[in-house]
BALOBA-1460 file (C-alpha; in Angstrom, 3 decimals):
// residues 200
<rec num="1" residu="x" x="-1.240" y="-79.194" z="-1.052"/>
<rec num="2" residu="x" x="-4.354" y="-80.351" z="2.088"/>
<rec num="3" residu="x" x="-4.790" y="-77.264" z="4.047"/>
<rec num="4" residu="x" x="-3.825" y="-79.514" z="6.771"/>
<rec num="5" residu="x" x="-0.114" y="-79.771" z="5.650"/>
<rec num="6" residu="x" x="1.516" y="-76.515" z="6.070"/>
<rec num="7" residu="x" x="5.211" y="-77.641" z="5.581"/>
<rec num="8" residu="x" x="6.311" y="-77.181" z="1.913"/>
<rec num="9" residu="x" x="6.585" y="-80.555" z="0.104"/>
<rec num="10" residu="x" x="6.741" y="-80.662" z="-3.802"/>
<rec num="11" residu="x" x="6.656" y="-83.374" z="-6.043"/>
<rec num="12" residu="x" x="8.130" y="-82.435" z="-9.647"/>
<rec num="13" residu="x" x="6.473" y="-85.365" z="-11.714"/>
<rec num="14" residu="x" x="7.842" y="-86.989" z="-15.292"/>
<rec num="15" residu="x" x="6.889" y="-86.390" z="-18.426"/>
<rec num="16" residu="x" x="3.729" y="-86.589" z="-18.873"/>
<rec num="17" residu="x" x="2.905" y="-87.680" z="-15.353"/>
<rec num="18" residu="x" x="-0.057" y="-86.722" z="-14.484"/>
<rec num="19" residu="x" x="-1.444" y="-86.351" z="-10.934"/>
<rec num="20" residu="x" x="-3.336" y="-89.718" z="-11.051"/>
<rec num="21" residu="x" x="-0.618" y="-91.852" z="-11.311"/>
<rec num="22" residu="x" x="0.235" y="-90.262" z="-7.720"/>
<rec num="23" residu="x" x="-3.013" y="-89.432" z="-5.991"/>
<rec num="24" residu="x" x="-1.601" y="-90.091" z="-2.540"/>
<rec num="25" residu="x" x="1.392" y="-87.671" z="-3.016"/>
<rec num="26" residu="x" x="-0.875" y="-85.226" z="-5.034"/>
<rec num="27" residu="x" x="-2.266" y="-84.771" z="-1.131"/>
<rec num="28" residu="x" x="0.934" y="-84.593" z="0.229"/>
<rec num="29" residu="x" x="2.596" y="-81.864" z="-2.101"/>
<rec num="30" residu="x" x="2.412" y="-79.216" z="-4.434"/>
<rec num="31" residu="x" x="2.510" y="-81.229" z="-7.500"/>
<rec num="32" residu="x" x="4.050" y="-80.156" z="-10.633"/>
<rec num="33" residu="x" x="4.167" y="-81.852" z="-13.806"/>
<rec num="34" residu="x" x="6.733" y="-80.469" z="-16.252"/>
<rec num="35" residu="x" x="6.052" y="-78.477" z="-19.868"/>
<rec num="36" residu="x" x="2.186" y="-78.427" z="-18.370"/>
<rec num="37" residu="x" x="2.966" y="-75.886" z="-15.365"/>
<rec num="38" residu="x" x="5.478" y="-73.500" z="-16.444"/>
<rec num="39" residu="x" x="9.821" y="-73.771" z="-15.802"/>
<rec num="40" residu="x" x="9.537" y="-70.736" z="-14.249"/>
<rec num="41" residu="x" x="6.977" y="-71.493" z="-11.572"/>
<rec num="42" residu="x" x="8.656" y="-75.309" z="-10.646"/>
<rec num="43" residu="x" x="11.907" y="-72.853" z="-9.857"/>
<rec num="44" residu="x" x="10.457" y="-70.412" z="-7.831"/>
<rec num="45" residu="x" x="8.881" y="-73.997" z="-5.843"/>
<rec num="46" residu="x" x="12.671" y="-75.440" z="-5.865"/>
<rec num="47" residu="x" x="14.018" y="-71.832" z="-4.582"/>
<rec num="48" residu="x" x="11.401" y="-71.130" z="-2.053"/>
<rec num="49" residu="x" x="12.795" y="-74.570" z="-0.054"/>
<rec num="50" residu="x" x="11.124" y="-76.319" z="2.947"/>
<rec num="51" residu="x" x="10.515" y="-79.770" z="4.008"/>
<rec num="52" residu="x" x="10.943" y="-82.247" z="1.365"/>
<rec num="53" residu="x" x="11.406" y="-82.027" z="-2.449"/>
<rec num="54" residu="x" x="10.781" y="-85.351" z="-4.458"/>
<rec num="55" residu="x" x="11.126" y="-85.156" z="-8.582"/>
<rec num="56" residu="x" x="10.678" y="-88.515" z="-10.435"/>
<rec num="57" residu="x" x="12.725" y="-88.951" z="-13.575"/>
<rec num="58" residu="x" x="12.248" y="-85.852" z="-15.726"/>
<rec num="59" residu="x" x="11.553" y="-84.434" z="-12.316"/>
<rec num="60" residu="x" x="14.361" y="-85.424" z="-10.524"/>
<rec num="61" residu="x" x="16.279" y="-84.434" z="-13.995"/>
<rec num="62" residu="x" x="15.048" y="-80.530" z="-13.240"/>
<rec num="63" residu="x" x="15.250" y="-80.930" z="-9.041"/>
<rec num="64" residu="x" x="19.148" y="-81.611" z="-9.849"/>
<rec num="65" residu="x" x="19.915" y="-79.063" z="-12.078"/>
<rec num="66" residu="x" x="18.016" y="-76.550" z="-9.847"/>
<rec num="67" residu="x" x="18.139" y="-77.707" z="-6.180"/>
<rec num="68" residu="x" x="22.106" y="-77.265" z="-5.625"/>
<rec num="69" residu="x" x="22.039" y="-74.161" z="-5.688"/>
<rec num="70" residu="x" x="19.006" y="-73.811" z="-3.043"/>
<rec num="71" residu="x" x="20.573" y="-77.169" z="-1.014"/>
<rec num="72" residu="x" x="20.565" y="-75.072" z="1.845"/>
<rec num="73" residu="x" x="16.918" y="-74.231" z="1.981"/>
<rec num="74" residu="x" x="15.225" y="-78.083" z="2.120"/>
<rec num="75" residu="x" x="15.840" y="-80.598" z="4.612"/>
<rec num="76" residu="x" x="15.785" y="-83.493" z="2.049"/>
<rec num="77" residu="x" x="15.756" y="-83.672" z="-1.884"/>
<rec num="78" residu="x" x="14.237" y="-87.139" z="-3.172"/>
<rec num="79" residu="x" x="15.449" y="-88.119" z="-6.714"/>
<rec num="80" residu="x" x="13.387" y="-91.008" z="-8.510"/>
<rec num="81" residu="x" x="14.734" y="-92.208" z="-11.864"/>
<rec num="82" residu="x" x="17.116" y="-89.447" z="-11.897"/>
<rec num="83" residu="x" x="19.610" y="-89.000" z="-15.556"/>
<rec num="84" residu="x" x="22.449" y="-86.293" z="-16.488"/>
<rec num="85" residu="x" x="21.796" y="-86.750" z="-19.816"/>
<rec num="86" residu="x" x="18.476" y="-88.633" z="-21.284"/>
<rec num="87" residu="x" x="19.544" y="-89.403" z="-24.694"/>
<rec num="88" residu="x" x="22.138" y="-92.011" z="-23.035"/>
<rec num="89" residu="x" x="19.393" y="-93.998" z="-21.980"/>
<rec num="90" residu="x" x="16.451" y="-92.612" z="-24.417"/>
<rec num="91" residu="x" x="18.480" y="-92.093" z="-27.836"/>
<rec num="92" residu="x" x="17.749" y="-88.768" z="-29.947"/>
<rec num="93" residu="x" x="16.529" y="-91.141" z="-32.833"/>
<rec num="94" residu="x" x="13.587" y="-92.443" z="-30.230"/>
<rec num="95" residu="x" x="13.016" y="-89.079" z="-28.530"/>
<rec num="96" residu="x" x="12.525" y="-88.091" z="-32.713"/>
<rec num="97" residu="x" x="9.950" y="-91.001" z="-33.468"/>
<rec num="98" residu="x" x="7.877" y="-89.804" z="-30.240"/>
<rec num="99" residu="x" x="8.073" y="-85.950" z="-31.116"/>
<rec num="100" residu="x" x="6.665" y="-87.568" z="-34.759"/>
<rec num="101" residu="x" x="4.327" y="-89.500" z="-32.613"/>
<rec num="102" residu="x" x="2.815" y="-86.679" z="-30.642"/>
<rec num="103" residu="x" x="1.898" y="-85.240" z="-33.978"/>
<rec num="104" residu="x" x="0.420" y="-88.368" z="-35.772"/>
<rec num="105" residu="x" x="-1.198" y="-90.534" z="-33.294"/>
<rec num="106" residu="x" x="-0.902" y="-88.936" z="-29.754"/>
<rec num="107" residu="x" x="-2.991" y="-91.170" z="-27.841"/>
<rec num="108" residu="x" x="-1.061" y="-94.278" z="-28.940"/>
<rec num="109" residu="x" x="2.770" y="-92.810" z="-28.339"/>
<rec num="110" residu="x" x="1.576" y="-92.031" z="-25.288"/>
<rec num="111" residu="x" x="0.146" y="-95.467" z="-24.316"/>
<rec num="112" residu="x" x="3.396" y="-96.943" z="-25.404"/>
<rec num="113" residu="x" x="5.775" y="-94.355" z="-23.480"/>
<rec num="114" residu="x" x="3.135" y="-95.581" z="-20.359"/>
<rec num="115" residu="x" x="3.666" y="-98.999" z="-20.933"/>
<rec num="116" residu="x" x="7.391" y="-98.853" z="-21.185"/>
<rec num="117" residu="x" x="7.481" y="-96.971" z="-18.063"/>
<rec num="118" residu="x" x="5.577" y="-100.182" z="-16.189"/>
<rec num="119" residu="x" x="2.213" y="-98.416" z="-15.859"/>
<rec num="120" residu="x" x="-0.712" y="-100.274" z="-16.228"/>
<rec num="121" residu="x" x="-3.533" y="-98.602" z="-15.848"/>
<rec num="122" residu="x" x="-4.892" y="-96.382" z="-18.856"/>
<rec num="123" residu="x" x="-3.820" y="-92.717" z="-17.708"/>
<rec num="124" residu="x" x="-6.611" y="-90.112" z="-19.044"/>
<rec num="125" residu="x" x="-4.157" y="-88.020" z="-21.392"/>
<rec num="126" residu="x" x="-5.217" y="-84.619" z="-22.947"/>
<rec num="127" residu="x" x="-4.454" y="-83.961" z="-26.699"/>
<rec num="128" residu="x" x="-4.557" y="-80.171" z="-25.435"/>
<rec num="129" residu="x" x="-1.378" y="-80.811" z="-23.760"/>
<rec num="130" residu="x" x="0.385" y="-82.269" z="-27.037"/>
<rec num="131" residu="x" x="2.494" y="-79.022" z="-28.016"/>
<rec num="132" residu="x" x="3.459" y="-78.463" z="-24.484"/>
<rec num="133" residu="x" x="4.646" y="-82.170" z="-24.081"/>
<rec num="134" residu="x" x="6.213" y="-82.173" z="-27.438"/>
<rec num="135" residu="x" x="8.299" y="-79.002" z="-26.218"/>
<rec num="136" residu="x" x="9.564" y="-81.400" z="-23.059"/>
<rec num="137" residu="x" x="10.849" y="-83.931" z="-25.500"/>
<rec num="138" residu="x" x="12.862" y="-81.151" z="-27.187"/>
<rec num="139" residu="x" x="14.388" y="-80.190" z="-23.811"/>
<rec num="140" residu="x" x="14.722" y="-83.873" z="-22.868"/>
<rec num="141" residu="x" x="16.898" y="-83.926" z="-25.961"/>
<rec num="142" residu="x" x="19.290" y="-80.886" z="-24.895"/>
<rec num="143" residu="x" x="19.077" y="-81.124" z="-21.371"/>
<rec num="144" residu="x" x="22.335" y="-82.334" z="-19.510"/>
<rec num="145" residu="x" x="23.356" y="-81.934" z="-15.499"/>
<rec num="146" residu="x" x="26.688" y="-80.506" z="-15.523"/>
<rec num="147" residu="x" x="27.214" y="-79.449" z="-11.993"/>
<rec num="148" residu="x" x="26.406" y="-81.810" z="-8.795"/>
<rec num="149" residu="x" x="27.000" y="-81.357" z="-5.348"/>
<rec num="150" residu="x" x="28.301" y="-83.147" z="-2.017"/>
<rec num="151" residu="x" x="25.238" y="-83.353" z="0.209"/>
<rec num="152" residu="x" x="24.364" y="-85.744" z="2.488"/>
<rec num="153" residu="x" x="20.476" y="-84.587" z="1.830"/>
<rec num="154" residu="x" x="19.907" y="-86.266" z="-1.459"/>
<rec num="155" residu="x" x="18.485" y="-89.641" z="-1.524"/>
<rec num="156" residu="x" x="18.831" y="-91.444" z="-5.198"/>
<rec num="157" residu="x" x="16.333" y="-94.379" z="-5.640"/>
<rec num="158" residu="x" x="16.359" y="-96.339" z="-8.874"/>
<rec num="159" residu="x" x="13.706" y="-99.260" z="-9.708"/>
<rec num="160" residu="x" x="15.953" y="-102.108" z="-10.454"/>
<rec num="161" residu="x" x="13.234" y="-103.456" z="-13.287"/>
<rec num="162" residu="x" x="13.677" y="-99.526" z="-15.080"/>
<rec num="163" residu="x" x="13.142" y="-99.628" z="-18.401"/>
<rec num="164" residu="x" x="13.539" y="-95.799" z="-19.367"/>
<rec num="165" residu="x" x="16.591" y="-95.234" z="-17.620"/>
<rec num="166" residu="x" x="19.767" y="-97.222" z="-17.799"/>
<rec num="167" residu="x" x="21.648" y="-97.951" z="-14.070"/>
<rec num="168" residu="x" x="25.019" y="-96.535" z="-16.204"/>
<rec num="169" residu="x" x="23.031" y="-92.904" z="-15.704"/>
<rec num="170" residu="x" x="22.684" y="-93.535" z="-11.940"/>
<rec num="171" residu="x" x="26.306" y="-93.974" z="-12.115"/>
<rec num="172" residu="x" x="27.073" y="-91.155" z="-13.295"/>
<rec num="173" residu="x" x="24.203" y="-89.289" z="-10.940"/>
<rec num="174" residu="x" x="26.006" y="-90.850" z="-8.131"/>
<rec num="175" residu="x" x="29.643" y="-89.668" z="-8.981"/>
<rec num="176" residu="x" x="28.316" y="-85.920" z="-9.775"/>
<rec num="177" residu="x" x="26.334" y="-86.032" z="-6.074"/>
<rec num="178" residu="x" x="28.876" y="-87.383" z="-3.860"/>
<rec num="179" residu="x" x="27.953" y="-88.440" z="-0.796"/>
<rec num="180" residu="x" x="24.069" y="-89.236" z="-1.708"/>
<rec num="181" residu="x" x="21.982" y="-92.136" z="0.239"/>
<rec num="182" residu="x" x="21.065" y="-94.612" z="-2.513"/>
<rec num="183" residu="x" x="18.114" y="-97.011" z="-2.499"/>
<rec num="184" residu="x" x="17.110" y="-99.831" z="-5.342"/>
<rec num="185" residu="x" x="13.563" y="-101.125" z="-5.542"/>
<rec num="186" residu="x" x="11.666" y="-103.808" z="-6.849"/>
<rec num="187" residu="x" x="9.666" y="-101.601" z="-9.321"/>
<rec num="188" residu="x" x="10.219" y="-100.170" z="-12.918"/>
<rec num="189" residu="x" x="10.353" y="-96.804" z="-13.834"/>
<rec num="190" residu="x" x="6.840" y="-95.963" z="-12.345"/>
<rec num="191" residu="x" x="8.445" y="-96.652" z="-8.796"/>
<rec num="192" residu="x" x="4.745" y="-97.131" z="-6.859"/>
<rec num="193" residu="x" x="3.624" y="-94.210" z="-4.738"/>
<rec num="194" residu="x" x="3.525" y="-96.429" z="-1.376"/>
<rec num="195" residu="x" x="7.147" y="-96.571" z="-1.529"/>
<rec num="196" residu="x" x="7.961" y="-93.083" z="-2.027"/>
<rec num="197" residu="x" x="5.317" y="-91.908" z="0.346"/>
<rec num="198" residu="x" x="7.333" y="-93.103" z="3.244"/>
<rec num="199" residu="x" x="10.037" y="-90.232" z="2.231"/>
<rec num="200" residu="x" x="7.622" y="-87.929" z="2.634"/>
């Protein structure tokens, strides 16, 4: 986070999202990018609370199973691309072929996981990371919300062009936290950083 920004704002990226697909919020946040920085240091971030805490699709995933507990302690939780359960939209047998991938061709199952998610740009991947982002597809497999919340702090916003995760999940998001402000936007699953900075 600047030096500048005292207020505690995190961002709890997606798999395999690094920083510079967000260099604006990267600024504006302590950033976090899951299975890279540890599950035990993102929860400490989620428990200490503060200003604003923004988690895009695996992110939001983790902010909702953690951030109920610790409503109290943030004025607003931002959930991009949010799912209860991953394998509804992303089925086992394709979270399989990409945990193959990692091991076989890295650099090209993670170029086609990019491009699926709308980005563009070639992001600079490290084949150091492989093991640790093979571990997130395992959890991504077993992971499932099974306790929401009625809070009128949570904002849900879903890219209406998405084509990671199906609107039937937002459903169910929405149903589980009652009460929720929910946006749709023009974008895919890589909802553009100028939108989401304006939550911030």
């Amino acid at each position: 986070m600047s030096e500048e920004n005292n207020l505690n704002n995190i961002f709890i990226s997606g798999w395999g999202g690094y920083k510079e697909l967000f260099p604006l919020i990267t600024e504006k946040t302590d950033f976090y990018v899951p299975f890279l920085a540890p599950m035990d240091v993102i929860k400490r971030s989620i428990k200490k609370g503060g200003k604003t805490a923004m988690g895009w699709s695996t992110g939001a995933h983790i902010l909702l199973k953690y951030a109920p507990k610790y409503i109290d302690k943030w004025d607003k939780i931002i959930a991009i691309a949010p799912f209860s359960d991953f394998t509804k939209s992303f089925g086992s047998k394709i979270l399989d072929a990409m945990i193959r991938g990692i091991d076989q061709n890295f650099y090209n199952t993670m170029d086609n996981f990019y491009k699926r998610c709308g980005i563009k740009e070639n992001v600079k991947v490290d084949h150091k990371d492989a093991e640790k982002l093979k571990s997130g597809l395992i959890f991504l497999k077993k992971s499932k919300l099974v306790k929401g919340i009625y809070s009128d702090k949570i904002t849900v916003i879903y890219g209406t062009n998405d084509g990671i995760v199906k609107k039937s999940e937002i459903i169910q998001i929405l149903k589980m936290f009652s009460n929720s402000c929910y946006i749709e936007v023009q974008q895919q699953h890589l909802v553009k950083e100028r939108v989401l900075s304006q939550f911030l």
